[in-house]
MIDREN-594021 format. One line per 4 residues: their letters; for each residue z negated, y negated, x of N, C-alpha, C. Coordinates in Angstrom, 1 decimal. Example, Ala and Ser with C-alpha at 12.3 -4.5 7.8 and 13.67 -1.06 7.14 Angstrom:
2
AS> -7.8:5.7:13.2:-7.8:4.5:12.3:-7.8:3.3:13.2 | -7.1:2.2:12.8:-7.1:1.1:13.7:-7.9:0.0:12.9
This chain:
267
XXXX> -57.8:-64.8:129.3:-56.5:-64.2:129.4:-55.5:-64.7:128.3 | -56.4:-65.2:127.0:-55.2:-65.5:126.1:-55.1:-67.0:126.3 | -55.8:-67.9:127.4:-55.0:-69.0:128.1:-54.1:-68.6:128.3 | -54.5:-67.4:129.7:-52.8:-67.3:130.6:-52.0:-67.0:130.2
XXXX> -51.4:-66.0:128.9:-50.6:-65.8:128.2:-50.1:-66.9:127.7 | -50.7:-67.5:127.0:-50.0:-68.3:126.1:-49.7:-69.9:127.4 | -50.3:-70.2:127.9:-49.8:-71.3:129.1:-48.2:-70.4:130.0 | -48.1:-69.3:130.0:-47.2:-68.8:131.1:-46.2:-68.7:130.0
XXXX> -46.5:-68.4:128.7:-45.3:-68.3:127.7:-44.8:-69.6:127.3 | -45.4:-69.8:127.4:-45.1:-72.0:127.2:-44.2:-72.2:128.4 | -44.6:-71.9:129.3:-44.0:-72.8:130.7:-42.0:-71.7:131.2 | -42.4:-70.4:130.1:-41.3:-69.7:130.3:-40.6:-69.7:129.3
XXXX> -40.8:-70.4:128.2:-40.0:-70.5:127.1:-40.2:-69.3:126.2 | -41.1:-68.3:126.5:-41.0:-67.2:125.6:-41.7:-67.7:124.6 | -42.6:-68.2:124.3:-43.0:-69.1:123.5:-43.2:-70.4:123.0 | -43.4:-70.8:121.9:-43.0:-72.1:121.3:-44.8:-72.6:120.9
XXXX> -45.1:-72.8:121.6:-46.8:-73.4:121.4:-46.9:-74.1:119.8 | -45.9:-74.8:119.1:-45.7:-75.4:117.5:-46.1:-73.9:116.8 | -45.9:-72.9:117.2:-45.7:-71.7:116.2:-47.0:-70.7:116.8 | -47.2:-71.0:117.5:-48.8:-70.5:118.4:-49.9:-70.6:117.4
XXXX> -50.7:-69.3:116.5:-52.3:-69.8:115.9:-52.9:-69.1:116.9 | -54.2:-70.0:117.0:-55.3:-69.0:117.8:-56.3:-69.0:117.2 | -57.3:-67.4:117.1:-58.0:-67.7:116.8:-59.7:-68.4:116.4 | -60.3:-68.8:115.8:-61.4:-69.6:116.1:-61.9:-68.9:116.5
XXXX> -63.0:-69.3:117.4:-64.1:-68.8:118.0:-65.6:-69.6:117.4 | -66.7:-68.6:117.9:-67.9:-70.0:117.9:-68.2:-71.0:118.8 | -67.4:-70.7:120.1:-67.6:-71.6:121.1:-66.6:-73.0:121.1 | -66.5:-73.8:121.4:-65.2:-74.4:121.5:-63.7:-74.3:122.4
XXXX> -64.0:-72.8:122.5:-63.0:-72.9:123.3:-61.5:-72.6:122.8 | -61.5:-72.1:121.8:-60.5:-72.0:120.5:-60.1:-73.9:121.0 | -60.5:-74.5:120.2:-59.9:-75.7:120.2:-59.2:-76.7:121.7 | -60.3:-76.2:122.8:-59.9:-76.8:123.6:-58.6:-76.2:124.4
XXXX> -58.7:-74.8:124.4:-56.8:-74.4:124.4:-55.7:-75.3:123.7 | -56.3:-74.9:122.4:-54.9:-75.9:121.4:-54.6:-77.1:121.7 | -55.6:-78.0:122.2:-55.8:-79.4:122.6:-55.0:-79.3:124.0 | -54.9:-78.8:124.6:-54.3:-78.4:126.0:-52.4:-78.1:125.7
XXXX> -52.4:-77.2:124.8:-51.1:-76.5:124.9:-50.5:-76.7:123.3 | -51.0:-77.5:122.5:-50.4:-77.8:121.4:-50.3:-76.8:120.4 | -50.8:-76.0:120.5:-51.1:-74.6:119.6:-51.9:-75.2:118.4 | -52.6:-74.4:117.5:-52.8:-74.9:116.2:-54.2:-73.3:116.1
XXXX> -55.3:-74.1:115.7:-56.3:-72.7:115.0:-56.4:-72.7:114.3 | -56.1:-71.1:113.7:-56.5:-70.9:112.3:-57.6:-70.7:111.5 | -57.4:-70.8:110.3:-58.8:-71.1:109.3:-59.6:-69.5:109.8 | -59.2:-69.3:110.0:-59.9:-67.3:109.9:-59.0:-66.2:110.6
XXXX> -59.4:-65.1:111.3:-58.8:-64.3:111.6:-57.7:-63.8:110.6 | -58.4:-63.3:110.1:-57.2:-63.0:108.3:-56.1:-63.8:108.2 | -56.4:-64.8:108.7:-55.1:-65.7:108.2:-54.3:-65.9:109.2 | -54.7:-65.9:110.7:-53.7:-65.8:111.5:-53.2:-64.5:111.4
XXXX> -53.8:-63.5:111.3:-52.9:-62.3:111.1:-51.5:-62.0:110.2 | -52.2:-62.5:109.3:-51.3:-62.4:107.9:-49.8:-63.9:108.3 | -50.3:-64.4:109.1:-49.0:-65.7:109.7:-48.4:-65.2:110.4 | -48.6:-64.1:111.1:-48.2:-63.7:112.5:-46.8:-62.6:112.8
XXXX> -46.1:-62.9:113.8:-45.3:-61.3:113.9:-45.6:-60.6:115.2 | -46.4:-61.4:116.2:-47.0:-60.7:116.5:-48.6:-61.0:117.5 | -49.5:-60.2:117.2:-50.9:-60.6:117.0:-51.3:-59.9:118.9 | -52.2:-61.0:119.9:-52.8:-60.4:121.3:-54.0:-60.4:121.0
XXXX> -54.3:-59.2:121.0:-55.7:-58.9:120.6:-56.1:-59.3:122.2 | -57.0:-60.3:122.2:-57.5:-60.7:124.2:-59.2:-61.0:123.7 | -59.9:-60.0:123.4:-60.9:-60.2:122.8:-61.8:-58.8:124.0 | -63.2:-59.3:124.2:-64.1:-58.1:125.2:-63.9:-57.0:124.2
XXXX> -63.8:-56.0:124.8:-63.5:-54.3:124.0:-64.8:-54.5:123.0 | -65.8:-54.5:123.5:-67.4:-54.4:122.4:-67.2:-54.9:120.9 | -65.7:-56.2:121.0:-65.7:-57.1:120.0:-64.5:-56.7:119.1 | -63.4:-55.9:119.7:-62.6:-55.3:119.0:-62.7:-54.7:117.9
XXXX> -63.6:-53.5:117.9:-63.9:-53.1:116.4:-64.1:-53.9:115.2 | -65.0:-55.0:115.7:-65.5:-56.3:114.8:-64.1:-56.8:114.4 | -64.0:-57.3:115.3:-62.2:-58.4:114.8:-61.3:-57.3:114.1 | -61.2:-56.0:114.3:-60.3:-55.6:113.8:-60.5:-54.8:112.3
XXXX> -61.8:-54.6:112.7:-62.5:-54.8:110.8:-62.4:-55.6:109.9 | -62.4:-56.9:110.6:-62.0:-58.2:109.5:-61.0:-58.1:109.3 | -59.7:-58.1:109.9:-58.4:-58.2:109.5:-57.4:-56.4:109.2 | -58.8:-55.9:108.8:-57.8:-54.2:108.2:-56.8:-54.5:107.4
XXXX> -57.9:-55.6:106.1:-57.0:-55.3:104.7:-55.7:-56.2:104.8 | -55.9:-57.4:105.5:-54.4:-57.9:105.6:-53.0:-57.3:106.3 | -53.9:-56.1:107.5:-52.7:-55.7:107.9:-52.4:-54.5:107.6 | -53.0:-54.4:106.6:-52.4:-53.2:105.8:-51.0:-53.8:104.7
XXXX> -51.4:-55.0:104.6:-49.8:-55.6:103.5:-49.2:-56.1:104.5 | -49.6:-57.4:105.6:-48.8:-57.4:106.7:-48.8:-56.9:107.9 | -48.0:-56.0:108.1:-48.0:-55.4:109.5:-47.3:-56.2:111.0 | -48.4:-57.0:111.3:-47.8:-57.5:112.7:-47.8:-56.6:114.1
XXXX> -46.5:-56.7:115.0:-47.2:-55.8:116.2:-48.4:-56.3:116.9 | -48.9:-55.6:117.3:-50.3:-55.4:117.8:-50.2:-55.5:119.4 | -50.4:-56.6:120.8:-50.3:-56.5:121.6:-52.2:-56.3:122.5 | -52.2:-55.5:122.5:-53.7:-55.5:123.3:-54.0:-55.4:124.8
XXXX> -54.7:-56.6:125.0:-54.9:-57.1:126.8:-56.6:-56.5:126.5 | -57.3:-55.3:125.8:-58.3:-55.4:126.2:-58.8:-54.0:126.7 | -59.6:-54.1:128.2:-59.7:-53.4:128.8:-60.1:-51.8:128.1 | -59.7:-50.5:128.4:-60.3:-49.4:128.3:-60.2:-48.9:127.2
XXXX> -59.4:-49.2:126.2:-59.3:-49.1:124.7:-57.8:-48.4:124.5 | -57.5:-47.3:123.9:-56.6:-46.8:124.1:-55.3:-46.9:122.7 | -54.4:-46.4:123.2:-53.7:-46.7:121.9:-54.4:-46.1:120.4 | -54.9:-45.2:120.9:-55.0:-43.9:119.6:-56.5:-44.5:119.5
XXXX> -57.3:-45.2:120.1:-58.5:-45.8:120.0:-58.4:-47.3:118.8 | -57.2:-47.8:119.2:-56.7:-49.2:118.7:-56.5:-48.9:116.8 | -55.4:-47.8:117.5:-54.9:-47.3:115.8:-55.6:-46.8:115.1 | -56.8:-46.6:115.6:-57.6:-45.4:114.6:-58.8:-46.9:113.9
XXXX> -58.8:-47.9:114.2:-58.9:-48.8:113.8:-58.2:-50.0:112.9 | -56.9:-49.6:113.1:-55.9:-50.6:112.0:-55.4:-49.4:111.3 | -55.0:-50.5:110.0:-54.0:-49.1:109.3:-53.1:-48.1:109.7 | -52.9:-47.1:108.8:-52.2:-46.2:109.5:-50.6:-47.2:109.6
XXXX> -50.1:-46.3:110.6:-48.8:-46.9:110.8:-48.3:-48.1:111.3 | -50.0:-48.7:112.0:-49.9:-49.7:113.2:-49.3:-49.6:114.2 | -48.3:-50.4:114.5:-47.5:-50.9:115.8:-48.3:-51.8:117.0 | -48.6:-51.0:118.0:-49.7:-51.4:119.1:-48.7:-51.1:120.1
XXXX> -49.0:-52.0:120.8:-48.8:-51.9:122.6:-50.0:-52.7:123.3 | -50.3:-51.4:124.2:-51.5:-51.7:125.3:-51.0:-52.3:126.7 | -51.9:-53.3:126.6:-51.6:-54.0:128.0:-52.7:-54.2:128.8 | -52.7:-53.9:130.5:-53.6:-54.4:131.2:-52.9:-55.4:132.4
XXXX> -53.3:-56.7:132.2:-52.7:-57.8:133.3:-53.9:-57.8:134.2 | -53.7:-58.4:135.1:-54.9:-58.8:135.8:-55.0:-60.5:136.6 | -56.0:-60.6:137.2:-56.5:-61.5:137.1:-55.8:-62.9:137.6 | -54.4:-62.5:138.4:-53.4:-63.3:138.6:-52.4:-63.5:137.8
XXXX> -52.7:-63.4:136.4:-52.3:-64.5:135.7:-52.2:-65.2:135.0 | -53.4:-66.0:135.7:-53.8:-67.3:135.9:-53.1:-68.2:136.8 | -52.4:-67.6:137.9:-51.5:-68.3:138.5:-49.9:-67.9:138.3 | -49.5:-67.1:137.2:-48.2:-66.6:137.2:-47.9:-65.0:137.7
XXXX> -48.8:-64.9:138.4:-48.4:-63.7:139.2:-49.0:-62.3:139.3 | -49.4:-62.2:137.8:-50.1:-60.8:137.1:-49.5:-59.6:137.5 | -49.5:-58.2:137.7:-49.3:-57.2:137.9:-49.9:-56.8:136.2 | -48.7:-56.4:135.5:-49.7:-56.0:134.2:-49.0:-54.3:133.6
XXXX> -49.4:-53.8:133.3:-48.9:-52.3:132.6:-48.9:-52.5:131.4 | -47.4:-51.6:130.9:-47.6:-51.2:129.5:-47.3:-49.7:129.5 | -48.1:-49.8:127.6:-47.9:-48.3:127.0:-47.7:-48.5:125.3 | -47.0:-47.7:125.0:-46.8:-48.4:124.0:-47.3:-47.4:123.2
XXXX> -47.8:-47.3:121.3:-48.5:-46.9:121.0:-48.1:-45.5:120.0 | -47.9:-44.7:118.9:-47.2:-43.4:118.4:-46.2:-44.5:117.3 | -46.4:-45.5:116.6:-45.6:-46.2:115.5:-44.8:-47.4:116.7 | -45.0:-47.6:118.1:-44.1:-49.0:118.4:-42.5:-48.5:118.8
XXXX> -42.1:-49.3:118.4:-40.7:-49.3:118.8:-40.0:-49.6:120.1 | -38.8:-49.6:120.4:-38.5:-49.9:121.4:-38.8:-51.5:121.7 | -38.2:-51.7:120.4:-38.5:-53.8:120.6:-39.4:-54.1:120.1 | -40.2:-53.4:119.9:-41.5:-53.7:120.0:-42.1:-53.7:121.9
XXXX> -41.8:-52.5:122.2:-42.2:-52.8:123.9:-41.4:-53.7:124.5 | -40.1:-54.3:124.1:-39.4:-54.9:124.8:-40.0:-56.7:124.6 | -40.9:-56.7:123.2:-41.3:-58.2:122.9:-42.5:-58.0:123.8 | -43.3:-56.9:124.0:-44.6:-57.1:124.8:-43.9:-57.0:126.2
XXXX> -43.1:-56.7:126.7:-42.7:-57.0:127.9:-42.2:-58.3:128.8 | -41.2:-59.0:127.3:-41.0:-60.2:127.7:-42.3:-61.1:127.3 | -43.1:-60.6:126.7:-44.5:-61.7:126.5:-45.5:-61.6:127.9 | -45.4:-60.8:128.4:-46.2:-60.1:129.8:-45.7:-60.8:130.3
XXXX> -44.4:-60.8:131.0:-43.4:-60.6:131.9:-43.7:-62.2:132.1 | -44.1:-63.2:131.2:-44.2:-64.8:131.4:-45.3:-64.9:132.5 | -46.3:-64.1:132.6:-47.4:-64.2:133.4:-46.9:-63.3:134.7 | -45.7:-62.4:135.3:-45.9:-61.8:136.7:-45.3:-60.8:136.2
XXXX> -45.2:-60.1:137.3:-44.8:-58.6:137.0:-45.1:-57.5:136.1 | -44.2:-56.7:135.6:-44.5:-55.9:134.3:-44.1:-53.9:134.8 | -45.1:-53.2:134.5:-44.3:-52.0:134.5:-44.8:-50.6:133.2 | -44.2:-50.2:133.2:-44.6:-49.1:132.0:-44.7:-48.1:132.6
XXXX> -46.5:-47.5:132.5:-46.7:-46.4:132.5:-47.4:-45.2:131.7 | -47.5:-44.3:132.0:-47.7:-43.5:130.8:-49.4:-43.4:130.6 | -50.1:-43.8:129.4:-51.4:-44.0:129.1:-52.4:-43.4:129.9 | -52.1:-42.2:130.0:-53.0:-41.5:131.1:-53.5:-41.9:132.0
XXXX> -52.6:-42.1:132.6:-53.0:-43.6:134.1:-53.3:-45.1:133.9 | -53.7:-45.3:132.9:-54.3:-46.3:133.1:-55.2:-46.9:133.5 | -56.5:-45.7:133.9:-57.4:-46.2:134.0:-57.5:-46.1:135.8 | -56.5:-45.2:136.0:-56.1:-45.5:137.8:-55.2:-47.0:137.9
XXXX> -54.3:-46.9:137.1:-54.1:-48.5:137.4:-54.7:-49.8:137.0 | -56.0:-49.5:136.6:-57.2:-50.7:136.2:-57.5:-50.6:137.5 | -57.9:-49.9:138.3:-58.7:-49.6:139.3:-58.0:-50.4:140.5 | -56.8:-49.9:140.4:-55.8:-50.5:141.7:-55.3:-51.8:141.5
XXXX> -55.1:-52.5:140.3:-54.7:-53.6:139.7:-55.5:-54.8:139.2 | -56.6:-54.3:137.8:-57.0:-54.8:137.2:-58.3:-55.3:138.3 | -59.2:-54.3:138.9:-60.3:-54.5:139.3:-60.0:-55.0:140.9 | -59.1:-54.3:141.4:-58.6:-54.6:142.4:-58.6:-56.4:143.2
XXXX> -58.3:-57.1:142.3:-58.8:-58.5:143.3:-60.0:-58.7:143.3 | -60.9:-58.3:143.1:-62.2:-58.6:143.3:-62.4:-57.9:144.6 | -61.5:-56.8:144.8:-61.7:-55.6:146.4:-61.2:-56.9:147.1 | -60.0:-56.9:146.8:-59.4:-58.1:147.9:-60.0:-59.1:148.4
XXXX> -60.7:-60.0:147.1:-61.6:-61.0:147.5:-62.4:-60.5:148.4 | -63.2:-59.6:148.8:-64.2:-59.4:149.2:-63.7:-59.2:150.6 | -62.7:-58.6:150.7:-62.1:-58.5:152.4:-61.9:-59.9:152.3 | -61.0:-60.6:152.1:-60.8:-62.1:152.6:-62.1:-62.6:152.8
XXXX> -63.2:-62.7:151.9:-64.1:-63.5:152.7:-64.8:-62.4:153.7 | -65.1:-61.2:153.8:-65.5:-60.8:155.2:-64.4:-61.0:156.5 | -63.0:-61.1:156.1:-62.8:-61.4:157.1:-63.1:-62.8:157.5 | -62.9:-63.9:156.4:-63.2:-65.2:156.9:-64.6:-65.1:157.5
XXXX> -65.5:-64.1:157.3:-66.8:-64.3:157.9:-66.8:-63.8:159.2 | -65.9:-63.3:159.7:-65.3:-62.4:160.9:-65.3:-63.9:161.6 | -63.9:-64.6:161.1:-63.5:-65.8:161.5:-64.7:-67.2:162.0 | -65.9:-67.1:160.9:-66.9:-68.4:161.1:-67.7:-67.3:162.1
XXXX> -67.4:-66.2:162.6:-68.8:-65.5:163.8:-67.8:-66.2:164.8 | -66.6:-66.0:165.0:-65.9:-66.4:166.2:-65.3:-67.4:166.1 | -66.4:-68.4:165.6:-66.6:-70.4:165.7:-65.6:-70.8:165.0 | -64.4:-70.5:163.9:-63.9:-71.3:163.3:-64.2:-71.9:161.7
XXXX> -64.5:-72.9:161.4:-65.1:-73.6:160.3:-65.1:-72.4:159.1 | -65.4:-72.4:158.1:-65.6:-71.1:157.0:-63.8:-71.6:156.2 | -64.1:-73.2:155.8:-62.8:-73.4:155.1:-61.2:-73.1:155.4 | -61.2:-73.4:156.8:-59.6:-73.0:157.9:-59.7:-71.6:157.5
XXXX> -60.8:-70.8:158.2:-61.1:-69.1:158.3:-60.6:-68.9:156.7 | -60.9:-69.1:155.5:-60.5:-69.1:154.5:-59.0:-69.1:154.4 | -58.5:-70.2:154.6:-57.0:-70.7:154.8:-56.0:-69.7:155.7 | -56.7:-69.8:156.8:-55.8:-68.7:157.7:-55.7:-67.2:156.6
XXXX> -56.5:-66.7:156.3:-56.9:-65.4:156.1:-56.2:-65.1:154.9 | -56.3:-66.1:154.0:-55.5:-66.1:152.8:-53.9:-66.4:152.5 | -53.0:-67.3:153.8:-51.8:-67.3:153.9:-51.3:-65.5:154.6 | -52.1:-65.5:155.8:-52.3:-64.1:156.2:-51.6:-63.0:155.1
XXXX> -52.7:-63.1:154.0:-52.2:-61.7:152.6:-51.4:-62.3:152.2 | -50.8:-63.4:151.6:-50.1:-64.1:151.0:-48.6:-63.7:151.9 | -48.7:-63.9:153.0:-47.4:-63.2:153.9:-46.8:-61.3:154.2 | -48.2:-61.0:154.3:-48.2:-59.8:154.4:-47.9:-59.1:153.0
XXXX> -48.1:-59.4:151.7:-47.7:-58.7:150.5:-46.3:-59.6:150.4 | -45.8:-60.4:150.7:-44.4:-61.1:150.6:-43.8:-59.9:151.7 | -44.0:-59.3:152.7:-43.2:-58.7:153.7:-43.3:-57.4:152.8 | -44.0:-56.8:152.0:-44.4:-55.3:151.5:-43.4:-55.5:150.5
XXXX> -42.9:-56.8:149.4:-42.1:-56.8:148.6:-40.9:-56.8:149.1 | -40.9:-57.6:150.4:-39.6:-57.4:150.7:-38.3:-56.2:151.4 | -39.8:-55.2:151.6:-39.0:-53.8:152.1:-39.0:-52.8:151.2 | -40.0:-53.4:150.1:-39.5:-52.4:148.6:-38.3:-52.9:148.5
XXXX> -38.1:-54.2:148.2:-37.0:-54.5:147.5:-36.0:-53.9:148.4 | -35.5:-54.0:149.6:-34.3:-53.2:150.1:-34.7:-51.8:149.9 | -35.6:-51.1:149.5:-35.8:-49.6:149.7:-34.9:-49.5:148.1 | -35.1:-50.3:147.3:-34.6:-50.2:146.2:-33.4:-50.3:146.1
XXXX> -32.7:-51.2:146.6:-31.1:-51.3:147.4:-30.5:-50.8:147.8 | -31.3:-49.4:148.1:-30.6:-47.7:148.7:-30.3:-49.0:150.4 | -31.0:-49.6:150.9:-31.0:-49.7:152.1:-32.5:-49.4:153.1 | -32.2:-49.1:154.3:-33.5:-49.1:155.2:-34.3:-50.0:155.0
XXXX> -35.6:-49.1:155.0:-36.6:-50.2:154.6:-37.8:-49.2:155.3 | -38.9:-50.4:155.4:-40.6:-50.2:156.1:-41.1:-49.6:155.4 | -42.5:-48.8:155.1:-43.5:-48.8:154.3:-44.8:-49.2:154.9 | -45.7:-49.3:153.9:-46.9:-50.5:154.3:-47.5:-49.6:156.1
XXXX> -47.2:-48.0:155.8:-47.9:-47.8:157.2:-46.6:-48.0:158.2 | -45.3:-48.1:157.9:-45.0:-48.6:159.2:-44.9:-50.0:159.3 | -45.1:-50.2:158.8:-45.8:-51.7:158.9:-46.6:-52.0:159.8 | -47.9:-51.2:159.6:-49.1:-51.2:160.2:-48.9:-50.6:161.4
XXXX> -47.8:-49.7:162.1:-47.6:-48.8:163.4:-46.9:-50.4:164.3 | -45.9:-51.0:163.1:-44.9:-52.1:164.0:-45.5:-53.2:164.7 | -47.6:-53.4:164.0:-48.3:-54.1:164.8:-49.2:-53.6:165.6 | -49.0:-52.5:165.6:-50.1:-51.7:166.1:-49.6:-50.9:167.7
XXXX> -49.5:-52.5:168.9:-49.1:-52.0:170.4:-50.2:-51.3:170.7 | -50.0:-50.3:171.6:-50.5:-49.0:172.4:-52.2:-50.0:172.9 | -53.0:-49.3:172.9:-53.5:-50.1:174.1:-54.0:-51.6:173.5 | -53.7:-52.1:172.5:-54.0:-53.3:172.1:-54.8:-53.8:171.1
XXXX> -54.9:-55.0:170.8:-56.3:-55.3:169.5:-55.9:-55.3:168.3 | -55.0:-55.2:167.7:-54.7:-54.6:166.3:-55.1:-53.3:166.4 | -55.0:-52.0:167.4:-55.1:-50.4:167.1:-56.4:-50.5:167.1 | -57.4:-51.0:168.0:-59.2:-51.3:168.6:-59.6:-51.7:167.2
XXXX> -59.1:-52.9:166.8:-59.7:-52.9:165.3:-60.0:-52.3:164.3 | -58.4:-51.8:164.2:-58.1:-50.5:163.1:-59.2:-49.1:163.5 | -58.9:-48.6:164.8:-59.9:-47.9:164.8:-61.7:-48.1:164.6 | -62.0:-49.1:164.9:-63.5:-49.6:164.6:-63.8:-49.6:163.0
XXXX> -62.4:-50.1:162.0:-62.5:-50.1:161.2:-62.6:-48.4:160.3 | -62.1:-47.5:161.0:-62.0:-46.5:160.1:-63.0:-45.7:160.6 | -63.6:-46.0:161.6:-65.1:-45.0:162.3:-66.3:-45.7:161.4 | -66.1:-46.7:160.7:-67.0:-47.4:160.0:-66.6:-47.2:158.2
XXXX> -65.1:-46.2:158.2:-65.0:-45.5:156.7:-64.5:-46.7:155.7 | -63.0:-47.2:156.6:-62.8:-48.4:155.3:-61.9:-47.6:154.2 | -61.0:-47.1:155.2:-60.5:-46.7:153.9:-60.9:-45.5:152.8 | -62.2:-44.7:153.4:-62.5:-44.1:152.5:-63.3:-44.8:151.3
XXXX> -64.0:-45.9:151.9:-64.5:-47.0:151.3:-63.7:-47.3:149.7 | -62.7:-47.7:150.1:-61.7:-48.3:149.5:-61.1:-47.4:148.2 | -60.7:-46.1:148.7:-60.6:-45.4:147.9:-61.9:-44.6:146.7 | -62.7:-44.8:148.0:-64.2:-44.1:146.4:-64.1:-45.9:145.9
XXXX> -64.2:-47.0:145.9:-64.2:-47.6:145.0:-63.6:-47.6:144.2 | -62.2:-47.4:144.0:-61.0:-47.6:143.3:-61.5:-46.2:142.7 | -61.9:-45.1:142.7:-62.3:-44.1:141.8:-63.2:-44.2:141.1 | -64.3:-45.2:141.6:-65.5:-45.3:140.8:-64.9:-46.3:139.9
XXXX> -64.1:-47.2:139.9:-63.4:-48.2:138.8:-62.9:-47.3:137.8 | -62.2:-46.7:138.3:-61.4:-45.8:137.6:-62.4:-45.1:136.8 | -63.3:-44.5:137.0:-64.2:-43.4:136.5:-64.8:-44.3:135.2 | -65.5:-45.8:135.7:-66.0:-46.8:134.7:-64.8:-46.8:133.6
XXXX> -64.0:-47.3:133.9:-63.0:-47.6:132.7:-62.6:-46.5:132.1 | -62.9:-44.6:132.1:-62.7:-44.0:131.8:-64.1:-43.5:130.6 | -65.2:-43.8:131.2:-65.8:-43.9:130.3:-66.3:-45.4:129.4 | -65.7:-46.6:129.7:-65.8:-47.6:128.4:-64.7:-47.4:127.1
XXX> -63.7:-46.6:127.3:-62.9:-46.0:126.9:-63.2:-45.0:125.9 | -64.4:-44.3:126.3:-65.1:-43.0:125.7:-65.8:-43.6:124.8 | -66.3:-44.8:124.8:-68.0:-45.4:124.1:-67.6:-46.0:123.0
């Protein structure tokens, strides 16, 4: 994730890759970013902190505590804001970790952006400021879509967002497996199925966007009624599909996501 940030912030000008530290790892992958995007690693956590004005914690939650141990004492003299992409960890979890009177904003992007087109939330923390949210916004905002919501729900919007393309993945390839039962090659079935969503969420943006216009507009189920002729094989589907429990499917997953990230949060 702290590729996609920093490659979407490069490519959006929010960022200046010359003034970018990242930092080291034991693997080489510290280096091989820098080597990619012109960025620079630093000698030690401590020291990019202490360079910084503002610090993306994009580290697995387990390792948070660790990283944010090492660099207490420096950001107790230098206070940089605190941007955090790491799942389940709350503001008041974050802060109770850095000095008092740390400026944190929590972020959750997800896994599209990698290609630009993140869905990411913020919250911001008891010490952040407005431009404080307004720099983690425009730093998000390089990788996709940005919205602010209020901490509580986060862990419903990990569920619907964060964890959520892996649901999607899994429909696309059962439907492509739908597609190789009724003889067409697996890779086309892929291709079809995938411009398919790629159309169908471009048509769902585009009747928000006029609903937002204060003009008439669809929603996703009349959407679904406008293909769904009387008598025909879009309704036969749909019904086979819901005697078979998709969307309740769908929904106890998205709660059990939710439920997980509610307790890695606890731990």
């Amino acid at each position: 994730m702290a590729g996609a940030v920093l490659r979407g912030g490069t490519a959006s000008g929010v960022l200046n890759p010359k003034e970018v530290l990242l930092a080291p790892s034991p693997d080489p992958s510290a280096e091989r970013l820098a080597a990619a995007t012109g960025a620079r690693v630093a000698d030690s956590a401590p020291a990019l902190v202490s360079a910084s004005d503002v610090v993306v914690l994009a580290v697995k939650p387990h390792v948070v505590p660790i990283v944010l141990a090492e660099v207490h004492d420096v950001a107790a003299s230098h206070t940089p804001l605190v941007v955090s992409v790491a799942a389940g960890l709350s503001t008041t979890r974050l802060e109770s970790l850095l000095p008092a009177g740390a400026r944190v904003v929590r972020t959750m992007p997800n896994m599209a952006a990698l290609v630009g087109e993140a869905m990411t939330a913020l919250a911001p923390g008891r010490s952040a400021t407005p431009e404080d949210l307004a720099t983690a916004r425009r730093l998000m905002g390089s990788v996709g879509a940005v919205t602010e919501l209020d901490e509580h729900l986060f862990s419903t919007f990990t569920a619907i967002s964060g964890s959520s393309p892996a649901f999607v993945l899994t429909f696309v390839e059962a439907l492509a497996r739908a597609g190789v039962l009724g003889g067409i090659p697996k890779g086309q079935a892929v291709e079809i199925v995938t411009q398919v969503l790629l159309g169908t969420a471009r048509t769902v943006q585009a009747e928000a966007q006029q609903a937002q216009a204060g003009q008439a507009a669809r929603t996703p189920a009349d959407l679904v009624d406008a293909v769904s002729s009387p008598g025909g094989t879009t309704v036969a589907g749909l019904v086979a599909m819901e005697r078979a429990g998709f969307s309740d499917a769908v929904i106890r997953g998205a709660q059990a996501a939710a439920q997980r990230d509610r307790e890695l949060g606890e731990g």
